[in-house]
Backbone as JSON Lines, residues from 0, in Angstrom:
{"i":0,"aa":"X","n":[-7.72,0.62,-14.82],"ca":[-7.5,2.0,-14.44],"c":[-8.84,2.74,-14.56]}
{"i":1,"aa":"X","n":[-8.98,3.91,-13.75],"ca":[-10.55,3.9,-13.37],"c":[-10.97,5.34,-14.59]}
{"i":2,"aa":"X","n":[-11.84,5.07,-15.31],"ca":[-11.92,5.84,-16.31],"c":[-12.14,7.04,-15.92]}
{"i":3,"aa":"X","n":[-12.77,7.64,-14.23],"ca":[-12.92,8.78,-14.02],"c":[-11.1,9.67,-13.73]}
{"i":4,"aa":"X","n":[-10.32,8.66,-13.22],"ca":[-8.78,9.38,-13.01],"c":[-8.44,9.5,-14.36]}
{"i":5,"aa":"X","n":[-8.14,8.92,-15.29],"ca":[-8.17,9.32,-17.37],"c":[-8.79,10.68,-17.13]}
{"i":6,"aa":"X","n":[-10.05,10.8,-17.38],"ca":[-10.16,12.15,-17.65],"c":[-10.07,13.05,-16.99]}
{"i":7,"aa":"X","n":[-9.86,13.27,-15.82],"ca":[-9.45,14.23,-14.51],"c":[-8.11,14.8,-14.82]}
{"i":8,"aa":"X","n":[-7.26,14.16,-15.41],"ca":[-6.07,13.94,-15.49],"c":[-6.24,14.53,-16.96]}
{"i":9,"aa":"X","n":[-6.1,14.17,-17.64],"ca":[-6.78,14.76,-19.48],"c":[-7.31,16.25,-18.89]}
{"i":10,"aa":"X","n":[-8.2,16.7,-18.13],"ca":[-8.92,17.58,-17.85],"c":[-7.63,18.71,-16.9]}
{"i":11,"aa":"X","n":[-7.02,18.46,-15.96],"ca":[-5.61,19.0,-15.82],"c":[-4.77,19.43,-16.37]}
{"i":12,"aa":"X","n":[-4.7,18.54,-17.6],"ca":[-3.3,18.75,-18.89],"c":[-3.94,20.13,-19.42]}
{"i":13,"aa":"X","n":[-4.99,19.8,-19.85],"ca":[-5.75,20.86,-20.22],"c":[-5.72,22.23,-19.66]}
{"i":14,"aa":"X","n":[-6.15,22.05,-18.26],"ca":[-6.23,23.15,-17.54],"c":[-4.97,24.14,-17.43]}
{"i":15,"aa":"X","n":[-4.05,23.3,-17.16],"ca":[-2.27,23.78,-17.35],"c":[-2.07,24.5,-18.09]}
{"i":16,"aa":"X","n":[-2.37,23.69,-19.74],"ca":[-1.94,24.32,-20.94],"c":[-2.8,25.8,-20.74]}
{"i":17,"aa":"X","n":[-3.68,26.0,-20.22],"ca":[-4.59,26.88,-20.96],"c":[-3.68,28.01,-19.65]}
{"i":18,"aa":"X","n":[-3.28,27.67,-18.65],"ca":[-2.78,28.88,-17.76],"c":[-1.3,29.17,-18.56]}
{"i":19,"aa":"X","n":[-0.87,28.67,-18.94],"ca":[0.79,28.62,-19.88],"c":[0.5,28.91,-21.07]}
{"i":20,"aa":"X","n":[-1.05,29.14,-21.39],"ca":[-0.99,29.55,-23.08],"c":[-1.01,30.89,-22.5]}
{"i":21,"aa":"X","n":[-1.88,31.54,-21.5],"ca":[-2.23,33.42,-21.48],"c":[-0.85,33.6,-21.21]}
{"i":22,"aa":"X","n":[-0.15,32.86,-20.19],"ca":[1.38,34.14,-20.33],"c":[2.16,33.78,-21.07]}
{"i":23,"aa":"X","n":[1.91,32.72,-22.17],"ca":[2.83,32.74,-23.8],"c":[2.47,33.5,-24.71]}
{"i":24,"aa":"X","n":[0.66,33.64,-24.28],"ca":[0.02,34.56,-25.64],"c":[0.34,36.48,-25.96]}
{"i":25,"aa":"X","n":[-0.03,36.5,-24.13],"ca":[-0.24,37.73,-23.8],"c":[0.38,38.49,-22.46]}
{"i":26,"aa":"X","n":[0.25,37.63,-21.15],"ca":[0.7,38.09,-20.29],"c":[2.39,38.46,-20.17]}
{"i":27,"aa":"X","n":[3.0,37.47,-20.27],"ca":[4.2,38.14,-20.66],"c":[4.58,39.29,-21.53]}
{"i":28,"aa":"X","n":[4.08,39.25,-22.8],"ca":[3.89,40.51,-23.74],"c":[3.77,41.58,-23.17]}
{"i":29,"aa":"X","n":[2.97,41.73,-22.27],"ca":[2.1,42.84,-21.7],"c":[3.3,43.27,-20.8]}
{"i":30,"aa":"X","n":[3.52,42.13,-20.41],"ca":[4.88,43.01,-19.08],"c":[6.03,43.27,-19.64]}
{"i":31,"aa":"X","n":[6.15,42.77,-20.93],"ca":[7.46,43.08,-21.13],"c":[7.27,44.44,-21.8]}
{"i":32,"aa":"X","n":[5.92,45.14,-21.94],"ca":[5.9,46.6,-22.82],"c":[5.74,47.72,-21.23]}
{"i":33,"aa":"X","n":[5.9,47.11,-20.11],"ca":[5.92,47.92,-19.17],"c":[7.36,48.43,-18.94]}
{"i":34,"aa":"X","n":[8.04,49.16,-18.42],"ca":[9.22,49.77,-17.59],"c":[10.02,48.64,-17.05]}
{"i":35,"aa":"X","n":[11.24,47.97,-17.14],"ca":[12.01,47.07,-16.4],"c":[11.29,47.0,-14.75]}
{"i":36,"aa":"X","n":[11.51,48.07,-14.72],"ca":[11.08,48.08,-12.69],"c":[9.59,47.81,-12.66]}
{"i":37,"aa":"X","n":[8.74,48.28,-13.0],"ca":[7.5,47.58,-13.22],"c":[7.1,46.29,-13.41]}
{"i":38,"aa":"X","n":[7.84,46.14,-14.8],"ca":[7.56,44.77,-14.77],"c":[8.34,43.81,-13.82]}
{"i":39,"aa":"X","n":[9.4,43.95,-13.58],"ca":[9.75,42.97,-12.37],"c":[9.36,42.58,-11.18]}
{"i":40,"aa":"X","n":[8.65,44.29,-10.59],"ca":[7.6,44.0,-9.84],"c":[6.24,43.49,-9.75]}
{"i":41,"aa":"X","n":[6.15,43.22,-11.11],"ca":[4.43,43.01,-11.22],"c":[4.99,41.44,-11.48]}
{"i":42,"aa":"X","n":[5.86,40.48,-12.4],"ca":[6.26,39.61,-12.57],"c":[6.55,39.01,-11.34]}
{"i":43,"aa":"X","n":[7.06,39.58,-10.2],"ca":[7.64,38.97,-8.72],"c":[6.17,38.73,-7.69]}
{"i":44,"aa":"X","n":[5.46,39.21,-7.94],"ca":[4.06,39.61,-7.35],"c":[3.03,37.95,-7.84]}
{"i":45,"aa":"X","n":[3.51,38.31,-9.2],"ca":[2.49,37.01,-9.96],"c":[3.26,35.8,-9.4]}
{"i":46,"aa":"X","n":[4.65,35.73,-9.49],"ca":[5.41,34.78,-8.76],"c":[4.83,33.83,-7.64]}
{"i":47,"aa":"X","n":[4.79,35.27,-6.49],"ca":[3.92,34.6,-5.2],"c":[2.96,34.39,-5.37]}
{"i":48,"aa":"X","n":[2.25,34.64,-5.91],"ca":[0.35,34.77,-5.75],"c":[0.3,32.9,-6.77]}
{"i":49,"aa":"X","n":[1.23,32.82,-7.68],"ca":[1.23,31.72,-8.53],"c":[1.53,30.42,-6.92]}
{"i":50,"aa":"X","n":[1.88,30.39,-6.46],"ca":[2.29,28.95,-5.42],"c":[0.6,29.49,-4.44]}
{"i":51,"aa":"X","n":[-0.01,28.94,-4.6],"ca":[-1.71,28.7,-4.19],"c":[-2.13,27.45,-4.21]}
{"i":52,"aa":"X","n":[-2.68,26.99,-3.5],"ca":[-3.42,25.47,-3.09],"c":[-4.0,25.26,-4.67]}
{"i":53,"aa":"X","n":[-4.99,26.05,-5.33],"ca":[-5.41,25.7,-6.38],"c":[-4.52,25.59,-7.56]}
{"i":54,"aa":"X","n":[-3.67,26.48,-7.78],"ca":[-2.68,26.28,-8.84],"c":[-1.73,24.89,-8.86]}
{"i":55,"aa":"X","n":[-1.27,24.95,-7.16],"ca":[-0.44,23.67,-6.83],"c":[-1.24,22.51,-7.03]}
{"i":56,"aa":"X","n":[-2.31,22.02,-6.66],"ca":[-3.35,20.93,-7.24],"c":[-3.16,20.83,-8.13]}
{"i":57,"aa":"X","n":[-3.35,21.97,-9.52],"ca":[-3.72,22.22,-11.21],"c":[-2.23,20.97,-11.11]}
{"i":58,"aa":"X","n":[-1.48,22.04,-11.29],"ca":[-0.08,21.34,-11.69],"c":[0.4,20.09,-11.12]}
{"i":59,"aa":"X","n":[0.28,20.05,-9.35],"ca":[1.18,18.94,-9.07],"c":[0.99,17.85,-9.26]}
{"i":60,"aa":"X","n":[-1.02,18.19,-8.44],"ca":[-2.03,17.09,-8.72],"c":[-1.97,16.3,-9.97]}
{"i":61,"aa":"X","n":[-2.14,17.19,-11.18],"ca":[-2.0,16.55,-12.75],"c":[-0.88,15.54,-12.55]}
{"i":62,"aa":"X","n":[0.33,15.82,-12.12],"ca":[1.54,15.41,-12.1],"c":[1.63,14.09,-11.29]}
{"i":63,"aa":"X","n":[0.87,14.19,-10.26],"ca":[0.64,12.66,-9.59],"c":[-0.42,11.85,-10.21]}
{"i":64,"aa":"X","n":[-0.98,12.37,-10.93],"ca":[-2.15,11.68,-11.61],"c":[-1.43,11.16,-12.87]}
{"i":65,"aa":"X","n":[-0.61,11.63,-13.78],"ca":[0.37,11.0,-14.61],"c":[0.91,10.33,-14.03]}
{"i":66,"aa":"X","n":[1.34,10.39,-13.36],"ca":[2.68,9.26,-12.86],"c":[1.93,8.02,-12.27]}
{"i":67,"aa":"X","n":[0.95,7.75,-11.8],"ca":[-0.08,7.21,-11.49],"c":[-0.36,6.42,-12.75]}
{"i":68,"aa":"X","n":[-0.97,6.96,-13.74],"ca":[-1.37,6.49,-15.21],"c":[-0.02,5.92,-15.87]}
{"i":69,"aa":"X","n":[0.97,6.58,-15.64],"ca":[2.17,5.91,-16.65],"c":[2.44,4.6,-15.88]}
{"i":70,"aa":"X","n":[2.31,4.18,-14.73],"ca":[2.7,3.01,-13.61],"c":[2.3,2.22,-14.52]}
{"i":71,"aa":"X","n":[0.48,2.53,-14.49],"ca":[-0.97,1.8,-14.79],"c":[-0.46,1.37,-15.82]}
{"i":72,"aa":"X","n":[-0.39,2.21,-17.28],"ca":[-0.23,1.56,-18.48],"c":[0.51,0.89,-18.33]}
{"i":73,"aa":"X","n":[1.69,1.26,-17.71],"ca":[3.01,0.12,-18.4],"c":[2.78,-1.27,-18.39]}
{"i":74,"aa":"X","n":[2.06,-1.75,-17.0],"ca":[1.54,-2.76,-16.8],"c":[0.86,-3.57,-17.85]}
{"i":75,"aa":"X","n":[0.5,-3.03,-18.86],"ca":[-0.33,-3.55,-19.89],"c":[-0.47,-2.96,-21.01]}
{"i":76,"aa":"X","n":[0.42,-2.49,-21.54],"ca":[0.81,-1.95,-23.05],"c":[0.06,-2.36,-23.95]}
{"i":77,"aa":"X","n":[-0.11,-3.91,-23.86],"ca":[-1.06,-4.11,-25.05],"c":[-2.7,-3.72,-24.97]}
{"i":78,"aa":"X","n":[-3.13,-3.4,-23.68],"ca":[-4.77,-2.58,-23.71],"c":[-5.06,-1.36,-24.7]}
{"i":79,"aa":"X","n":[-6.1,-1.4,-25.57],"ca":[-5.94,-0.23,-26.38],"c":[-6.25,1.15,-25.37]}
{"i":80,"aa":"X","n":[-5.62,2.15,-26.22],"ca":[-5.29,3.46,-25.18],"c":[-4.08,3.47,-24.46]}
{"i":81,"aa":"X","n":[-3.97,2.17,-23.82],"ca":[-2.35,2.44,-22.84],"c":[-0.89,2.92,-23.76]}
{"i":82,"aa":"X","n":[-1.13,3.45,-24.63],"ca":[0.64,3.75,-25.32],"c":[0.16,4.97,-24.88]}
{"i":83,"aa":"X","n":[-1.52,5.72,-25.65],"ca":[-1.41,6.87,-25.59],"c":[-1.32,7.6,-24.1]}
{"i":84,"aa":"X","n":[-1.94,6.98,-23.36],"ca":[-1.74,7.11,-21.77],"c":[-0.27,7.22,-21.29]}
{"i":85,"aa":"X","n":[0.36,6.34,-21.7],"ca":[1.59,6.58,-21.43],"c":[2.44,7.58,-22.01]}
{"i":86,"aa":"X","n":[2.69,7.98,-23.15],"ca":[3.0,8.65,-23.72],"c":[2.56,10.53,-23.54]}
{"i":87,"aa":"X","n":[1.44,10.37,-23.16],"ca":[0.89,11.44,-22.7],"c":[1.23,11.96,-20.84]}
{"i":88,"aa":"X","n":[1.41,11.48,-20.34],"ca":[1.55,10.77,-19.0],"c":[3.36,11.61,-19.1]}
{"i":89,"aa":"X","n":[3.72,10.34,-19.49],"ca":[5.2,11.07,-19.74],"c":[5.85,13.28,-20.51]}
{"i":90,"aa":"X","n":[5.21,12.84,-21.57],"ca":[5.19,14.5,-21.58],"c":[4.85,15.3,-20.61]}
{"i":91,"aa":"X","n":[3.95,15.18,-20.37],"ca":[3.1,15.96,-18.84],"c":[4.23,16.16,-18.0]}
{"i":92,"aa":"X","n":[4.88,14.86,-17.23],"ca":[5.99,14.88,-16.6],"c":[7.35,15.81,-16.82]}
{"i":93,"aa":"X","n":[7.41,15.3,-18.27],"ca":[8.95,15.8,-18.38],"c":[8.74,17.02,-19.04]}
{"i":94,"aa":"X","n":[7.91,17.34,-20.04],"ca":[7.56,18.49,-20.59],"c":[7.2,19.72,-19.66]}
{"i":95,"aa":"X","n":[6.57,19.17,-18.87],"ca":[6.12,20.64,-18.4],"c":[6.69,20.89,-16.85]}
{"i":96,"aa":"X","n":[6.64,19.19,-15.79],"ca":[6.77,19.53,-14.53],"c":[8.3,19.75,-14.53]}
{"i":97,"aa":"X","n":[9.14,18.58,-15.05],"ca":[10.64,18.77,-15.08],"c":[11.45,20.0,-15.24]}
{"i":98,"aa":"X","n":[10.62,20.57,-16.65],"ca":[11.19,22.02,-17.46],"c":[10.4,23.3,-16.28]}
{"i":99,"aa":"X","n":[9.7,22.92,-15.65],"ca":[9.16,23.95,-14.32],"c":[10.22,24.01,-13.95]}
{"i":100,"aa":"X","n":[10.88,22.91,-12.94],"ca":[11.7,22.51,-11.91],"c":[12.95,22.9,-12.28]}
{"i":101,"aa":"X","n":[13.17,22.72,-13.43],"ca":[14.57,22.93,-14.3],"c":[14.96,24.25,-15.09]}
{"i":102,"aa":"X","n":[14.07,24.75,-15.4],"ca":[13.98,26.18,-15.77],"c":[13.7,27.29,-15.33]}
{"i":103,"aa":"X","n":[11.76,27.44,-15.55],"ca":[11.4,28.11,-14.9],"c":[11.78,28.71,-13.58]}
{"i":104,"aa":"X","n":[11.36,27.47,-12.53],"ca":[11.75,27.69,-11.25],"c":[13.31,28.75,-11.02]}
{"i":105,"aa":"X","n":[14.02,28.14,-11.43],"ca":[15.4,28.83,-11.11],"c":[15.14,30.23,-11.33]}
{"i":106,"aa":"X","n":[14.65,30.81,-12.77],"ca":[14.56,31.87,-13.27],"c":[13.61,33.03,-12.15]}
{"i":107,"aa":"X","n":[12.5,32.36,-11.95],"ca":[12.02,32.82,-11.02],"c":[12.43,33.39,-9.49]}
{"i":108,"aa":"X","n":[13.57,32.5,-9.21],"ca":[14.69,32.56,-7.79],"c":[14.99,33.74,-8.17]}
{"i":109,"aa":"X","n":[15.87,34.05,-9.22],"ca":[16.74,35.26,-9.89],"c":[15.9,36.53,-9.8]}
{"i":110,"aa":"X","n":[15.18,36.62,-10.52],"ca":[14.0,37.08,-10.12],"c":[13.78,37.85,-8.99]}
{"i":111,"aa":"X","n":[13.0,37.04,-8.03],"ca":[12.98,37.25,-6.66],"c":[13.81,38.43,-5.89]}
{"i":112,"aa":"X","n":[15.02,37.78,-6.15],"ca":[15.96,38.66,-5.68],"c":[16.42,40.05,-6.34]}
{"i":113,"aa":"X","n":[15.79,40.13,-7.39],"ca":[16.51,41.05,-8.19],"c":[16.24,42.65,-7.5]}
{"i":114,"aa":"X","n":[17.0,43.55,-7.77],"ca":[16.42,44.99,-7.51],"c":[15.86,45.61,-8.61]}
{"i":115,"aa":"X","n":[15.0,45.75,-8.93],"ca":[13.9,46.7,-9.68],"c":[14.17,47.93,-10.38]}
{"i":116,"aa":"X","n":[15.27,48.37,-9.31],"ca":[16.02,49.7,-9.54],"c":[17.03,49.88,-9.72]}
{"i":117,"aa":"X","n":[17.77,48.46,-10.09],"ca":[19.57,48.78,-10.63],"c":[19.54,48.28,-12.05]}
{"i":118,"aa":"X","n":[20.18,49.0,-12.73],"ca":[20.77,48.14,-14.31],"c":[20.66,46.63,-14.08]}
{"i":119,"aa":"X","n":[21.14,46.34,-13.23],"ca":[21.65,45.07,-13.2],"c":[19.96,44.09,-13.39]}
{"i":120,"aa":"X","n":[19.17,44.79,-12.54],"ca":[17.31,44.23,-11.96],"c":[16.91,44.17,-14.03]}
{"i":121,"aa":"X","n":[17.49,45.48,-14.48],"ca":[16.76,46.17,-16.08],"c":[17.73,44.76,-17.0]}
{"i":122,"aa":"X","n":[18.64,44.42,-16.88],"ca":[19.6,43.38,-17.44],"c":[18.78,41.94,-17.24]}
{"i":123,"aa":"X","n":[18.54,41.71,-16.14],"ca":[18.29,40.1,-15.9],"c":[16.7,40.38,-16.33]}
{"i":124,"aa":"X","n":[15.98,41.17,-16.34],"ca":[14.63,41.58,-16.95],"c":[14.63,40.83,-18.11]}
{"i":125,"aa":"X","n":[15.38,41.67,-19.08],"ca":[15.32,41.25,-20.81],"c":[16.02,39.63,-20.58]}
{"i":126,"aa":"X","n":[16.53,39.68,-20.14],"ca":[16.98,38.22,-20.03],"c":[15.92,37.2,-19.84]}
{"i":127,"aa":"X","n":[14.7,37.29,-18.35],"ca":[14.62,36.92,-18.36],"c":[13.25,36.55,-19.13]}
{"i":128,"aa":"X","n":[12.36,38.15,-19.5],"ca":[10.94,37.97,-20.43],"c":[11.55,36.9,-21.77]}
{"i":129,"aa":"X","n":[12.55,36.57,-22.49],"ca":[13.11,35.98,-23.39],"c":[13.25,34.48,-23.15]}
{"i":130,"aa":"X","n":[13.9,34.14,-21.8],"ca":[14.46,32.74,-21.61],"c":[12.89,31.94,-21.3]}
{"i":131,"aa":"X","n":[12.45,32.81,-19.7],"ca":[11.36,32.33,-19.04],"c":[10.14,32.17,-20.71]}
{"i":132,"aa":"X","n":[9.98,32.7,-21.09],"ca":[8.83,32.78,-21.97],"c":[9.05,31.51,-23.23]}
{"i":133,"aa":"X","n":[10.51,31.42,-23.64],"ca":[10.91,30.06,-24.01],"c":[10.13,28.84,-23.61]}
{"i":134,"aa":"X","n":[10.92,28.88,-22.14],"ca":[10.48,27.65,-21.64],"c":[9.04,27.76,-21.29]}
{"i":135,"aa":"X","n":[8.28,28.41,-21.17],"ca":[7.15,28.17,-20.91],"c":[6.13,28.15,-22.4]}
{"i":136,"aa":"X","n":[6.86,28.55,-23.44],"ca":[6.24,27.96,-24.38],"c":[6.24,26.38,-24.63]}
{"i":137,"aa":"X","n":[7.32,25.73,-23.98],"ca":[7.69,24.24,-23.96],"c":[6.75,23.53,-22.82]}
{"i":138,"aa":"X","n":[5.89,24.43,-21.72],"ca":[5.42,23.44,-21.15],"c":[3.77,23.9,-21.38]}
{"i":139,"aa":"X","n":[3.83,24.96,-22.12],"ca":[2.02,24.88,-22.88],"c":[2.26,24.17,-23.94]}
{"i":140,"aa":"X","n":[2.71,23.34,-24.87],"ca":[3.02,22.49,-26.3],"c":[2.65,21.5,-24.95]}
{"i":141,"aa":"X","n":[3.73,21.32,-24.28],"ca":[3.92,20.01,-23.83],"c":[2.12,19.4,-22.84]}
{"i":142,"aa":"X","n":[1.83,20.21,-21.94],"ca":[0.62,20.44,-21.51],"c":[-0.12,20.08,-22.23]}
{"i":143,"aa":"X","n":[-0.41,20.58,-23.62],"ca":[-1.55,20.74,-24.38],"c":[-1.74,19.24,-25.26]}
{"i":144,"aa":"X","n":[-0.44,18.85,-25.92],"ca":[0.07,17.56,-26.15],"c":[-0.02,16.29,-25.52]}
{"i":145,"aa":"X","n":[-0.1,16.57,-23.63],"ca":[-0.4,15.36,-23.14],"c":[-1.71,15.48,-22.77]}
{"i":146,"aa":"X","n":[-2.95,16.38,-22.9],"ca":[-3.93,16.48,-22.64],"c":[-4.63,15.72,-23.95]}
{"i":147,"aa":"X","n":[-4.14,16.22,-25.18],"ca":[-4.41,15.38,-26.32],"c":[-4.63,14.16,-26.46]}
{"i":148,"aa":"X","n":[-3.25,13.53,-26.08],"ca":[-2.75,12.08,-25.83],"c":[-3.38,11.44,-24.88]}
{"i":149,"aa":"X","n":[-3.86,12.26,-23.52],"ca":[-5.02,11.61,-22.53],"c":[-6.2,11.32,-23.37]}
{"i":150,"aa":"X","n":[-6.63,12.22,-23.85],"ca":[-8.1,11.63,-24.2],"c":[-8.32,11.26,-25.75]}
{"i":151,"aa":"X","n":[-7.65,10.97,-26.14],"ca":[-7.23,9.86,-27.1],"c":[-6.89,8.74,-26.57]}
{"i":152,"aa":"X","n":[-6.52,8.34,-25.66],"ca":[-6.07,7.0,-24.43],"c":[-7.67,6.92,-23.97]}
{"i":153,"aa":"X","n":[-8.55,7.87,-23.83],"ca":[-9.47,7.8,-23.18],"c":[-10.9,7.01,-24.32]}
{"i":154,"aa":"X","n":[-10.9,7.12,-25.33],"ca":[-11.55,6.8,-26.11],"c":[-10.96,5.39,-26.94]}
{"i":155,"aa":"X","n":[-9.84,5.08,-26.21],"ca":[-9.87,3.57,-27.27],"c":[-10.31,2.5,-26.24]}
C-alpha cells in the first residue's frame, strides 16, 4: 500500500476533524445565541455553501481513501501498522461518514424546509442546535481518532 495514500488519507481525517471541531467548539454556539429565525437562516445558508467540490473531496475523498486502506490491510493483518490502518479506516467510515448519512444529513433535510417564521421553524431550531451538534460531536472524536490511528499505521 503506497505510503503516499496512508498519509493523504491520515491528512483528511485530520482535515475533517478540524472542520467538525469549529462547529462543535464554536460555530454552532454562536448560532444558537442568535434569534431562532436567524439562526435557521444562517444554519440553512451554511447547509448549501457546505456541499462544494472542496468540502465533498475533504470528506468523500477521505472516505474512498479508507475504504481503499481497510480492503489493503485486511489482506495482510499481520504487516505492522495494518490493524491500525484498519481500525482507523473503519472509524472514519462508520464514525463520521455513516453518522453524516444517518443523522446529520436527515436533520439538515428538516431544516431546509423549515419556516424561519413559525413556532414550529423556533421548535425544530432547539431541537435541532442540540441533536445536530450531538452527532457532530461523534464525527469530530471519530475523525480525529481515525486520523490518529492513520498515522500510527503510518509509522510502524
Amino acid at each position: 500500500m503506497p505510503f503516499a495514500l496512508k498519509l493523504v488519507t491520515a491528512l483528511g481525517c485530520g482535515l475533517v476533524a478540524g472542520v467538525f471541531f469549529a462547529f462543535s467548539t464554536f460555530v454552532m454556539s454562536a448560532l444558537g445565541r442568535l434569534q431562532p429565525k436567524e439562526g435557521i437562516i444562517a444554519m440553512q445558508s451554511v447547509n448549501i455553501t457546505a456541499i462544494n467540490p472542496w468540502f465533498m473531496l475533504a470528506l468523500f475523498g477521505t472516505a474512498l481513501a479508507c475504504l481503499w486502506i481497510a480492503i489493503a490491510s485486511c489482506t495482510n493483518l499481520a504487516q505492522p501498522g495494518n490493524i491500525y490502518l484498519l481500525i482507523g479506516s473503519l472509524i472514519y467510515l462508520i464514525g463520521t461518514i455513516l453518522v453524516t448519512i444517518a443523522f446529520n444529513v436527515p436533520l439538515n433535510d428538516a431544516l431546509a424546509i423549515a419556516n424561519p417564521d413559525s413556532t414550529e421553524g423556533a421548535n425544530l431550531w432547539a431541537r435541532y442546535l442540540t441533536n445536530w451538534t450531538l452527532w457532530n460531536h461523534v464525527r469530530t472524536i471519530s475523525s480525529l481518532g481515525a486520523a490518529v490511528l492513520l498515522t500510527i499505521g503510518l509509522t510502524k
